[in-house]
N, C-alpha and C positions, 0 to 999 in steps of 0.2 A: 697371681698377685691380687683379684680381684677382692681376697680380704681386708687390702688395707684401705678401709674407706672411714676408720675413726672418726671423728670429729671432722671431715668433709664438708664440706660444703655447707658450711651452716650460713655464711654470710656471702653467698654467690651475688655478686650485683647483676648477674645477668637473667637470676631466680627471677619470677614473679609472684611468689611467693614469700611473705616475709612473716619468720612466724614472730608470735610473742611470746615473753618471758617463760611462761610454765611451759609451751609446748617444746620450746628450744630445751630446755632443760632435761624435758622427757626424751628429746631426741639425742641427746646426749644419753642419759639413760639407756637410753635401749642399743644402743649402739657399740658400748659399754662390753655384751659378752664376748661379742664376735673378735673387736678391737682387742681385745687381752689376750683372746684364743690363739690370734694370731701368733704370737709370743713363744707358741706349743707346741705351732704345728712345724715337725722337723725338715718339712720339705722346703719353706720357704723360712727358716727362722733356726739357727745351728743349735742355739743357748743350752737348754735341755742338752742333747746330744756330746757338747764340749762339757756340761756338769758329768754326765757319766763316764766320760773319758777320763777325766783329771782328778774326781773324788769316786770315791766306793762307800756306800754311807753302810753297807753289812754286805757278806757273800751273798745274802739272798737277793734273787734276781730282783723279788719281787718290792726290793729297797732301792734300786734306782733314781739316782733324781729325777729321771725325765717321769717315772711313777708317781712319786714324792707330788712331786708339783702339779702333775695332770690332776689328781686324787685333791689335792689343796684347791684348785680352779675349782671341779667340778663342788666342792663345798661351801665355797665363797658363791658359788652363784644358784644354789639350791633355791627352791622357790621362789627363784629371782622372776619367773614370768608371772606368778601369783603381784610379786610387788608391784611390778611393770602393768598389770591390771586394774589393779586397785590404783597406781597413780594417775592412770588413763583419766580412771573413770570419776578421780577427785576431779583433775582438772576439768573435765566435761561437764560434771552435774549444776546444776540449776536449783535452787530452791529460791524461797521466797524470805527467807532469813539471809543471814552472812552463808554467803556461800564457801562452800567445802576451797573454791579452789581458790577466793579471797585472802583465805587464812593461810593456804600454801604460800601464794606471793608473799602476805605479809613474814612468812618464816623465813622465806627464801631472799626478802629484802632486807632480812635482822645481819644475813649473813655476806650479805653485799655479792647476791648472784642472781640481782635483778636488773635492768637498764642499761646505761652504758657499762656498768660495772661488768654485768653479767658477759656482753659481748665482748670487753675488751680479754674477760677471762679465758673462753671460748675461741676468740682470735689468736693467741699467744699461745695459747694450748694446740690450734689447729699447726701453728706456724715451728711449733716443736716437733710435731707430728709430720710435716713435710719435709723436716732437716732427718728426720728417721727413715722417710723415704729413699730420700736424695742419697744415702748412705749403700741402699742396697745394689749388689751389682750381681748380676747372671741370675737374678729371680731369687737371690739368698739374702739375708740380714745375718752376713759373719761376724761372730764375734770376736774371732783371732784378732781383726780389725781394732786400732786403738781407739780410730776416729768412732767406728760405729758403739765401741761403750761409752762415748762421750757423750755423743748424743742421745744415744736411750735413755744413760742417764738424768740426763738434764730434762727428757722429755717424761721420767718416770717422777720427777723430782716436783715439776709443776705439775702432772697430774696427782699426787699425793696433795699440793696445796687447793684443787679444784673439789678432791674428794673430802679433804677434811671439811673445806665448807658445808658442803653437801650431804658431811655425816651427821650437822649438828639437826637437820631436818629429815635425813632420810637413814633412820637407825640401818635397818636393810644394807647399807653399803661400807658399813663396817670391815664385814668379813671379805670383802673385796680392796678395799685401802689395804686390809692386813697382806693379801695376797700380791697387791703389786709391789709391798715390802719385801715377801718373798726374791720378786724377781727382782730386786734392787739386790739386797744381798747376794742372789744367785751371781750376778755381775760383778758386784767386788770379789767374791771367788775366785772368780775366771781371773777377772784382772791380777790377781794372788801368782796363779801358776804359768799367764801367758806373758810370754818375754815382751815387751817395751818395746 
């Protein structure tokens, strides 16, 4: 389970570290591939595994959902460590004009994911993400479970509202909102063929 550390610990009162707005935001960022992967991987997470059971999307094997989707992840986050660089290194740099990472905050404040704003978003997004936790039981996240598509969902539902903010400044996360649609749909399927 040591994957599930999403959106953790961003506001530890016990941290002594407290970061600010762009760093938080890249922490979330980065945090980001792992946090989805999770979703993938069949050891600790059924989803994938119950799509191949209950749909056949063609005879060929190599049409599997749990394919489908890994092959979808792994394109949504393509060059994702190139962005993940470049945003580092916006928020870091220094000039002696308006700086690069000035004009982030000011994008990142158009779209109300700076200040309280920002952490209240991050809080409620973490607080979804520990009801996804609290769900799983013997090291699985089942999906059989009605309660655990409730919850994904509702946690798939605010992270689509955290990412669309974040798409309007970070084109890059596009193809990754598209993907956790994926796995929104993937879950109304299930929900289609597993009994109530």
């Amino acid at each position: 389970m040591a994957t599930m550390v999403l959106y953790y610990y961003y506001f530890d009162p016990k941290s002594q570290e407290r970061l600010d707005d762009l760093n938080l935001v890249y922490k979330f960022l980065s945090q980001l591939p792992e946090g989805l992967d999770y979703f993938l991987n069949e050891r600790e997470c059924n989803l994938t595994t119950l799509l191949d059971k209950h749909y056949s999307v063609h005879s060929d094997t190599n049409s599997r959902y749990s394919l489908l989707i890994k092959k979808n992840y792994e394109e949504a986050f393509e060059g994702y460590s190139k962005f993940l660089k470049a945003t580092k290194k916006r928020i870091d740099k220094k000039t002696y004009y308006v700086a690069p990472k000035d004009k982030l905050h000011n994008a990142l404040k158009k779209v109300g994911m700076t200040g309280k704003s920002l952490e209240t978003k991050l809080n409620l997004l973490q607080e979804f993400w520990i009801q996804v936790k609290t769900v799983v039981k013997r090291n699985l996240l089942d999906f059989t479970q009605k309660k655990v598509r409730e919850v994904f969902k509702k946690f798939l539902e605010y992270l689509n509202s955290v990412l669309g903010s974040l798409c309007a400044v970070f084109n890059a996360l596009e193809p990754i909102k598209e993907f956790k649609e994926v796995l929104e749909a993937s879950v109304n399927l299930l929900t289609a063929v597993i009994k109530l």
